[in-house]
C-alpha positions as CSV (number, residue, x, y, z in Angstrom):
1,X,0.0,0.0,0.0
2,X,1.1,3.3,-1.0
3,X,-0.3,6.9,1.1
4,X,-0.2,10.5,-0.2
5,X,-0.5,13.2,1.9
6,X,-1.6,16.5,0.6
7,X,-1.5,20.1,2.9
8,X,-0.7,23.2,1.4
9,X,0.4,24.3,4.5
10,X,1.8,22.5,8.0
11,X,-0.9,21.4,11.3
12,X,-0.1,18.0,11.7
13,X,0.5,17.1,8.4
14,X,4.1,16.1,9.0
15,X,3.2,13.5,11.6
16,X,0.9,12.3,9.1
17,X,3.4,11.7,6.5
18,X,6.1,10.3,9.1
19,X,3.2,7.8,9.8
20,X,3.6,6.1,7.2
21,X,7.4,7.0,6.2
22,X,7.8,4.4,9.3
23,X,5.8,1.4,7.9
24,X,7.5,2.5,4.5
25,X,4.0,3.1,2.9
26,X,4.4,7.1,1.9
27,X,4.4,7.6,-1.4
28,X,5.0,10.7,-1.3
29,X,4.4,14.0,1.4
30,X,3.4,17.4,-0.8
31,X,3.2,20.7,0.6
32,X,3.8,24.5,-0.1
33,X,6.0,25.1,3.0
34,X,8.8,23.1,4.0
35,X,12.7,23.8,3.9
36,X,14.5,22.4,0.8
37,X,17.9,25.0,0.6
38,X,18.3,24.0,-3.3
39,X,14.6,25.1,-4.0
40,X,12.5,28.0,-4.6
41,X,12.1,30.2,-2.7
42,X,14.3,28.7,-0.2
43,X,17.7,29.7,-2.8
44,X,16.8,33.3,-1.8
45,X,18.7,32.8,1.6
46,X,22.4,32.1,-0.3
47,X,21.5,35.3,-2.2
48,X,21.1,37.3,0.9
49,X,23.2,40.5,2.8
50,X,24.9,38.5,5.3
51,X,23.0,40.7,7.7
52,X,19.4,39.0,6.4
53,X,20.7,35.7,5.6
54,X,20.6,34.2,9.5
55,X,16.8,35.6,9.6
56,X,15.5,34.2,6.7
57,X,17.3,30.6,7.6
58,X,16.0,30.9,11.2
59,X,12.4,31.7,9.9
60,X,12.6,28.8,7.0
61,X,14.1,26.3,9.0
62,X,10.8,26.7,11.6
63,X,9.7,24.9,8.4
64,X,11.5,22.2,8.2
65,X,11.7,18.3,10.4
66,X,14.7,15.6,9.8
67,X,12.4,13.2,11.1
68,X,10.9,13.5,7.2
69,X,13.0,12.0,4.0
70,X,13.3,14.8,1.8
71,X,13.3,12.9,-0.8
72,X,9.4,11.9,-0.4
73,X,8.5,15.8,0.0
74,X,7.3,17.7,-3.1
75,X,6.6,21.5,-3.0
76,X,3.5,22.3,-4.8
77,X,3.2,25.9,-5.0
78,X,4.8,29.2,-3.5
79,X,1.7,30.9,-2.4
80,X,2.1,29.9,1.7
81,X,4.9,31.8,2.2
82,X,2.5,35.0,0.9
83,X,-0.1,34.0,3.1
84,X,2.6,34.0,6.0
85,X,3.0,37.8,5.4
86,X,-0.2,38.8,5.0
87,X,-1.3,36.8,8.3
88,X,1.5,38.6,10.4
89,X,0.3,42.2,8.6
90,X,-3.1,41.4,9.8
91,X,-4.5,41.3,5.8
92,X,-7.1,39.1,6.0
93,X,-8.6,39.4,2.2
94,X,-5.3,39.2,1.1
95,X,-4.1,36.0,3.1
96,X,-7.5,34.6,2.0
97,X,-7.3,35.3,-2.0
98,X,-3.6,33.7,-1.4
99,X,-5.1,30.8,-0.5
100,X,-7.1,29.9,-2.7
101,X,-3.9,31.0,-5.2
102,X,-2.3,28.2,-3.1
103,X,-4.7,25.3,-3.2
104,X,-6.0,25.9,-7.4
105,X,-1.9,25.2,-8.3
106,X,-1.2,23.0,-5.3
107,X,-3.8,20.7,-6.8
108,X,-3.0,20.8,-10.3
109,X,0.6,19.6,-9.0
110,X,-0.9,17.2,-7.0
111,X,-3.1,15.5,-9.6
112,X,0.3,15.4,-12.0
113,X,1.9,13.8,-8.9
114,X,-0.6,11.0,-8.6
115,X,-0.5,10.4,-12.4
116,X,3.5,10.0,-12.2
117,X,3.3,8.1,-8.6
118,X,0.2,6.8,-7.7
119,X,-1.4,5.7,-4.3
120,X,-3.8,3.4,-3.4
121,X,-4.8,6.2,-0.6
122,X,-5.1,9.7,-0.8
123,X,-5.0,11.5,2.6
124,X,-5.8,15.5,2.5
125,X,-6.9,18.5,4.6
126,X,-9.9,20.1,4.8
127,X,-10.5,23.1,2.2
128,X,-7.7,22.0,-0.2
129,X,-9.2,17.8,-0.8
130,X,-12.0,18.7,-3.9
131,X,-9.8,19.3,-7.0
132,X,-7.5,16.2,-5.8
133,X,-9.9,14.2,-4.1
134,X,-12.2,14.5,-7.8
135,X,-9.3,13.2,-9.6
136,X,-8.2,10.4,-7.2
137,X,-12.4,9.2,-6.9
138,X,-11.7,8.5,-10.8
139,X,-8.7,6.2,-10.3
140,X,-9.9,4.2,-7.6
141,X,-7.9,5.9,-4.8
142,X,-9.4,5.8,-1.5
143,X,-9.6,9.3,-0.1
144,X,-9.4,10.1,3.3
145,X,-10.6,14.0,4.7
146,X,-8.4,15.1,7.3
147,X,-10.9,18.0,8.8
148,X,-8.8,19.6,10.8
149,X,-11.5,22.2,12.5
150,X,-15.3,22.2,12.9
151,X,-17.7,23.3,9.9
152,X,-17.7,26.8,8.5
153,X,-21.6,27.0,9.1
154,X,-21.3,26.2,12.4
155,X,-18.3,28.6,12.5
156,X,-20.5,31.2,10.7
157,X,-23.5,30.6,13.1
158,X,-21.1,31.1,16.3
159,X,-19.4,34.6,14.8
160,X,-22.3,36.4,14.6
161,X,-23.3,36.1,17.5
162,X,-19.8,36.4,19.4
163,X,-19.3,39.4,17.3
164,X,-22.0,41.0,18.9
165,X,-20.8,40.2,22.3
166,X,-17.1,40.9,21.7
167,X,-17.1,43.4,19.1
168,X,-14.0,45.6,21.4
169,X,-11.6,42.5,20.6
170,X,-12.5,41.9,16.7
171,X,-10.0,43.9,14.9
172,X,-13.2,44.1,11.9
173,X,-16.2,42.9,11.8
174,X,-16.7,39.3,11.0
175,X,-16.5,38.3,7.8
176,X,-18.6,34.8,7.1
177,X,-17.6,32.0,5.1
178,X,-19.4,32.3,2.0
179,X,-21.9,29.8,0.3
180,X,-19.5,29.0,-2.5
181,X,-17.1,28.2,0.5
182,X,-19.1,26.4,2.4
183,X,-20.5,24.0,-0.4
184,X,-16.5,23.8,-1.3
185,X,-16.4,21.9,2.0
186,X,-20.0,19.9,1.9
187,X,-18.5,18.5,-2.0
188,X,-15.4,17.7,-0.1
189,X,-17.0,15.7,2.5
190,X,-19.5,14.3,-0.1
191,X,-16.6,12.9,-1.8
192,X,-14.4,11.6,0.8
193,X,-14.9,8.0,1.6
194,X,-13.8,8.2,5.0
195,X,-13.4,11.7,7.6
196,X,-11.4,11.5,10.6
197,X,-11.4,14.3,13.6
198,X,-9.2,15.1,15.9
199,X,-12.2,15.5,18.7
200,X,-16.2,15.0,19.2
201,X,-16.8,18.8,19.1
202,X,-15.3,18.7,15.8
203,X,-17.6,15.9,14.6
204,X,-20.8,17.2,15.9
205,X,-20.5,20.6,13.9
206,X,-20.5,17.8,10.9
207,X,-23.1,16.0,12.1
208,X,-25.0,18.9,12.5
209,X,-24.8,20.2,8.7
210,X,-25.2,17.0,7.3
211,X,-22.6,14.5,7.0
212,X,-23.1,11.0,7.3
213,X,-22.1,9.6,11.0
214,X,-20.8,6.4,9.9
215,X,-18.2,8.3,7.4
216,X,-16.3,10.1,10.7
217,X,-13.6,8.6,13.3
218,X,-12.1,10.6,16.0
219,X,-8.2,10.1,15.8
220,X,-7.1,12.4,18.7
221,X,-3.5,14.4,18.3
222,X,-0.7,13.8,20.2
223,X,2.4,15.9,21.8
224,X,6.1,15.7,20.5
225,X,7.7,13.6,23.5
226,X,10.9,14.4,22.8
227,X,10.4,18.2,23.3
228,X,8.3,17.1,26.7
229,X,10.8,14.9,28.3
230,X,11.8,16.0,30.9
231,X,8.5,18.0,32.2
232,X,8.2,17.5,35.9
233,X,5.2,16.5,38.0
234,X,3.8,20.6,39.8
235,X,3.4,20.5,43.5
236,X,1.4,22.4,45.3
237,X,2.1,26.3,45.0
238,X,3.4,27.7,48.6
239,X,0.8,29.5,50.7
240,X,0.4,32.9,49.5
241,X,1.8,32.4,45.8
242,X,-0.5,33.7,43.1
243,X,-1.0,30.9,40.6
244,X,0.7,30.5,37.6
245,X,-1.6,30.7,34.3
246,X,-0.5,29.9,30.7
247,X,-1.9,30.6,27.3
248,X,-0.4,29.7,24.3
249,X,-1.5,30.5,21.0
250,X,-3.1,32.8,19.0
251,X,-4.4,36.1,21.0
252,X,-7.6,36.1,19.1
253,X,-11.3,35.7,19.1
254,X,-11.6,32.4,18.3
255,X,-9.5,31.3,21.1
256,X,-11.9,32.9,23.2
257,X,-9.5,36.1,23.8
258,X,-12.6,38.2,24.9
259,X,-14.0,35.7,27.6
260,X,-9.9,35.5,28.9
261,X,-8.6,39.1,29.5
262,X,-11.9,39.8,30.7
263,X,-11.5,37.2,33.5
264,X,-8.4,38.4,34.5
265,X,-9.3,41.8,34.7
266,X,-11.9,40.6,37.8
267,X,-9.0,38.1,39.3
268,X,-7.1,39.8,41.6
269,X,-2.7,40.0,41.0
270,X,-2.6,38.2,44.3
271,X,-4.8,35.5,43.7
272,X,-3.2,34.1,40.0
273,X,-1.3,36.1,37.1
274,X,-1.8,34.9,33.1
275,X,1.1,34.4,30.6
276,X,0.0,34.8,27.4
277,X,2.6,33.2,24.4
278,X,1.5,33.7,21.2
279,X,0.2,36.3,18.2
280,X,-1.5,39.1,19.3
281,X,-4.3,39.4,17.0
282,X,-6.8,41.7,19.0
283,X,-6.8,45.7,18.7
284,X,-3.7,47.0,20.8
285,X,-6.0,48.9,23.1
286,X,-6.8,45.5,24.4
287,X,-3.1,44.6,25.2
288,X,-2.9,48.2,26.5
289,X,-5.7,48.5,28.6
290,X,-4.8,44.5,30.2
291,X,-4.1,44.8,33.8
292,X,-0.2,44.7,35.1
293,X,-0.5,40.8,36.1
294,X,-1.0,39.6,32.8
295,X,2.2,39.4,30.2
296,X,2.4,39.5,27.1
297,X,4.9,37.3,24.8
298,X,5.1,37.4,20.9
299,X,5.3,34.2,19.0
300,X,8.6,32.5,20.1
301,X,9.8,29.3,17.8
302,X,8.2,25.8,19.5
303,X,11.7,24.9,20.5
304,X,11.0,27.7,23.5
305,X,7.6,26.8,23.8
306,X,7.9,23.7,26.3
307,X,9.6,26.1,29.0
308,X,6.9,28.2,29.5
309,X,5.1,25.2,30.1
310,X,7.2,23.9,32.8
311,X,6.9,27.5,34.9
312,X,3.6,27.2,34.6
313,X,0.9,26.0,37.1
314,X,-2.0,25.3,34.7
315,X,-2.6,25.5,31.2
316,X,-6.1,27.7,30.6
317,X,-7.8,27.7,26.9
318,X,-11.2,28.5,26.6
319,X,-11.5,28.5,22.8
320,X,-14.7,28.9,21.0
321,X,-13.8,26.8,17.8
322,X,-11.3,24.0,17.2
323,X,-10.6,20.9,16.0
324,X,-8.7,20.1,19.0
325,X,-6.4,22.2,19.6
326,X,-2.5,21.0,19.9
327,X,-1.8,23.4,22.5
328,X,-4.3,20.9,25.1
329,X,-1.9,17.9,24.3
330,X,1.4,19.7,25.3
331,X,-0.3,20.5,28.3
332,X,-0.9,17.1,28.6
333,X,2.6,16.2,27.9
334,X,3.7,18.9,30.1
335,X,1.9,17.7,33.1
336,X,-0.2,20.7,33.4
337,X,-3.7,20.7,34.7
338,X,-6.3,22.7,32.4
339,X,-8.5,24.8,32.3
340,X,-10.4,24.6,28.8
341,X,-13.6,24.9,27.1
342,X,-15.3,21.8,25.5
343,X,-15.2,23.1,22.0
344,X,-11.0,23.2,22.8
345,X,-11.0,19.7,22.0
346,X,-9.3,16.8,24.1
347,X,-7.8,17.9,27.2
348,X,-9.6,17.7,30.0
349,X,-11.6,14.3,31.0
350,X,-14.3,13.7,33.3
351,X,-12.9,16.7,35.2
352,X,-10.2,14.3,36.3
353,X,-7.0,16.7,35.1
354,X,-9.0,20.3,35.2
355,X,-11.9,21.8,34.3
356,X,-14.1,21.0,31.7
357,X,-16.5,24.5,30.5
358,X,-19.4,23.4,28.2
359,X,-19.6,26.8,27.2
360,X,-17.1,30.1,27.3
361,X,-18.5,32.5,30.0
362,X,-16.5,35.1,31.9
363,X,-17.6,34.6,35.0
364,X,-17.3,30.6,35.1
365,X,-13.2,31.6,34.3
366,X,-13.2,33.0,37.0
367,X,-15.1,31.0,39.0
368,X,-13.1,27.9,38.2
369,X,-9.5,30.0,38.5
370,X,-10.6,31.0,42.1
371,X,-11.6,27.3,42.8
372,X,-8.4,26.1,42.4
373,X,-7.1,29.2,43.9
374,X,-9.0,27.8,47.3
375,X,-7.7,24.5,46.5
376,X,-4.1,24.3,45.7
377,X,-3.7,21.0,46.5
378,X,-5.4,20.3,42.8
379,X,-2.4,21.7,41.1
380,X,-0.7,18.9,41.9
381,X,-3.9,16.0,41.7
382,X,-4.3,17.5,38.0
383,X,-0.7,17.2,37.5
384,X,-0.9,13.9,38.0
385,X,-3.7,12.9,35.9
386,X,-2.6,14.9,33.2
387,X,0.3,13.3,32.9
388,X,-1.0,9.6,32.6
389,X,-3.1,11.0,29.8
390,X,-0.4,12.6,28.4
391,X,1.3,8.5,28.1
392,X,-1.2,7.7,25.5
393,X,-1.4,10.6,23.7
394,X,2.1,11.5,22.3
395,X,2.7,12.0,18.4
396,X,3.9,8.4,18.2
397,X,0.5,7.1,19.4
398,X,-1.2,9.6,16.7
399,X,0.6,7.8,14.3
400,X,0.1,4.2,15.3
401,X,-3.4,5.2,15.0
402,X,-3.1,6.5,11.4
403,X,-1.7,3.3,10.2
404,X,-4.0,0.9,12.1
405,X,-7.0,3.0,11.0
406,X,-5.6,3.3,7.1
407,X,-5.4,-0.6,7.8
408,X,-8.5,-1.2,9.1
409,X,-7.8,-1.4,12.8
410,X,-9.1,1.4,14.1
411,X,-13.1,1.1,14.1
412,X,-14.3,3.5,11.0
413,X,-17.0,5.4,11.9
414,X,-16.8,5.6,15.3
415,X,-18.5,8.5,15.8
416,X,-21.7,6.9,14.5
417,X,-21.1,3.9,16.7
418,X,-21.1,6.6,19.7
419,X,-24.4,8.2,18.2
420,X,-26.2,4.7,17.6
421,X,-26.2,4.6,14.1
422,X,-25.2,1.6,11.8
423,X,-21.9,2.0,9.6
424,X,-22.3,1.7,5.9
């Protein structure tokens, strides 16, 4: 058996492909963003002022794992590295026309791929899967839809009504996915023979617009163990410590940036203080008007990312949309106890390693940071638990699952086992 994997851009794609570059089954890994020194646009670094060439490196190479055979990776199209900029400058039309720049040449590329190399499975991301996945439903490939976040309608549904509630931390009014975009998606899922998720909030918002039940698994993520090895089990804080918060990710409204600097604003210095790591992508009279006991990091490369975990006390994410967000595994991994949302994703179970919020509120923040405020002993107890979940959910167990599902091992359709309905 022979796997492609096809992402225009990064998520988890490269576990994916190293998946199945371990059982020797990738045919091939193709992308728009990963570091190849003797291709374009990567040559740009040798041509360089020595004073820019140690920047551009350090930003490519954040692109780039040894753990993948160059070889098996073929960049289709140069339209990522665009979208990169016009993220960071905040240009959202811009970073959207890019991509779909990106994904109409990506998929021509691809489909030549396929007729030079063919699979027997096709395995590709959300939004960039029709064009490829039409093509591959004509040779006989079996396509597999790696949705990577819930559906836009639900996403569209939830906006506009968070927009009215949050409008101060929306840097411009909410722009909906449109119908062409969203049908994009429902032909995408229409044609995929099997869908896995990374969580059940992510296959509920399917459910919920339409797709069949017995088409969706839930493959949960994982956490690079080798970047988490050494986290330590927390104790409990001394008496008269404030707690140790952490965020890390994108300073947004979708991450549920409103519902967070809100709740800190109401929770006293002395009681817990927040770290936030990550893009700020809220209206700098947000940052400016945050009280002195939250800080404020820029991105930082994921190399740095695991020690802000370890001076941590607990991990809080009260996202509004996900997939399931990576972020809740390194907690995991990190032995952190969490704080989180259920539309996060996987992180928190049966309240065992945190608290679990069935929806984002403000006041239950701060209700469950003061809790363990009056509690520290849970610090530690979550600790605990978080780690033993954090055992069986590293990125090598993520790919195990890939190849035992691909295989046949992993139930398909599991989701519409859990919601009583027959498979196909």
């Amino acid at each position: 058996m022979k796997v492609g994997i096809f992402h225009v851009g990064t998520q988890h794609s490269w576990q994916t492909a190293q998946a199945f570059q371990e059982s020797g089954e990738l045919g091939w890994y193709a992308t728009s963003i990963f570091y190849k020194p003797t291709e374009w646009p990567y040559r740009v670094e040798n041509l360089a002022p020595a004073g820019w060439r140690a920047k551009l490196h350090r930003e490519f190479a954040r692109r780039y794992t040894p753990a993948l055979d160059a070889e098996k990776v073929h960049l289709v199209g140069p339209w990522e590295w665009g979208r990169t900029i016009a993220r960071r400058l905040h240009f959202a039309w811009a970073d959207h026309q890019l991509n779909l720049l990106n994904i109409q040449q990506a998929s021509r590329r691809v489909i030549r791929l396929m007729q030079e190399s063919p699979v027997d499975v096709l395995w590709s991301f959300n939004t960039m899967a029709l064009e490829v996945f039409a093509h591959a439903r004509k040779a006989g490939v079996r396509c597999v839809l790696d949705q990577t976040i819930g559906h836009p309608a639900a996403m569209n549904e939830l906006f506009t009504r968070e927009h009215e509630q949050g409008r101060d931390y929306f840097r411009s009014p909410y722009q909906p996915f449109s119908a062409d975009w969203i049908a994009r998606q429902d032909r995408e899922i229409e044609l995929a023979d099997e869908i896995v998720v990374g969580s059940e909030f992510c296959a509920d918002t399917l459910l919920d617009n339409g797709c069949p039940a017995h088409k969706i698994t839930v493959l949960p993520y994982g956490y690079d163990e080798t970047r988490f090895a050494g986290a330590q089990p927390r104790a409990v804080p001394p008496p008269g410590q404030p707690l140790r918060f952490l965020f890390v990710g994108a300073l947004e409204p979708r991450k549920g940036a409103h519902y967070l600097l809100e709740a800190f604003k109401r929770i006293p210095p002395s009681v817990a203080t927040l770290t936030v790591v990550g893009r700020q992508a809220v209206p700098v009279a947000r940052i400016a008007e945050a009280p002195g006991h939250i800080a404020f990091v820029p991105q930082v490369p994921r190399s740095e990312v695991p020690g802000y975990f370890q001076a941590a006390d607990c991990f809080i994410f009260p996202s509004l949309f996900e997939g399931s967000a990576l972020v809740l595994y390194e907690a995991l991994g990190a032995g952190l106890g969490i704080i989180q949302t259920k539309s996060a994703g996987f992180g928190v179970v049966d309240g065992k390693n945190g608290v679990l919020l069935q929806q984002p509120s403000v006041e239950m923040l701060v209700d469950a940071v003061m809790h363990l405020s009056r509690n520290p002993a849970l610090v530690a107890a979550w600790s605990q638990e978080s780690r033993c979940l954090g055992a069986t959910h590293r990125w090598s167990d993520y790919r195990e699952q890939c190849r035992r599902f691909v295989h046949g091992s992993v139930a398909a359709g599991s989701v519409g086992l859990l919601h009583g309905e027959a498979g196909p």
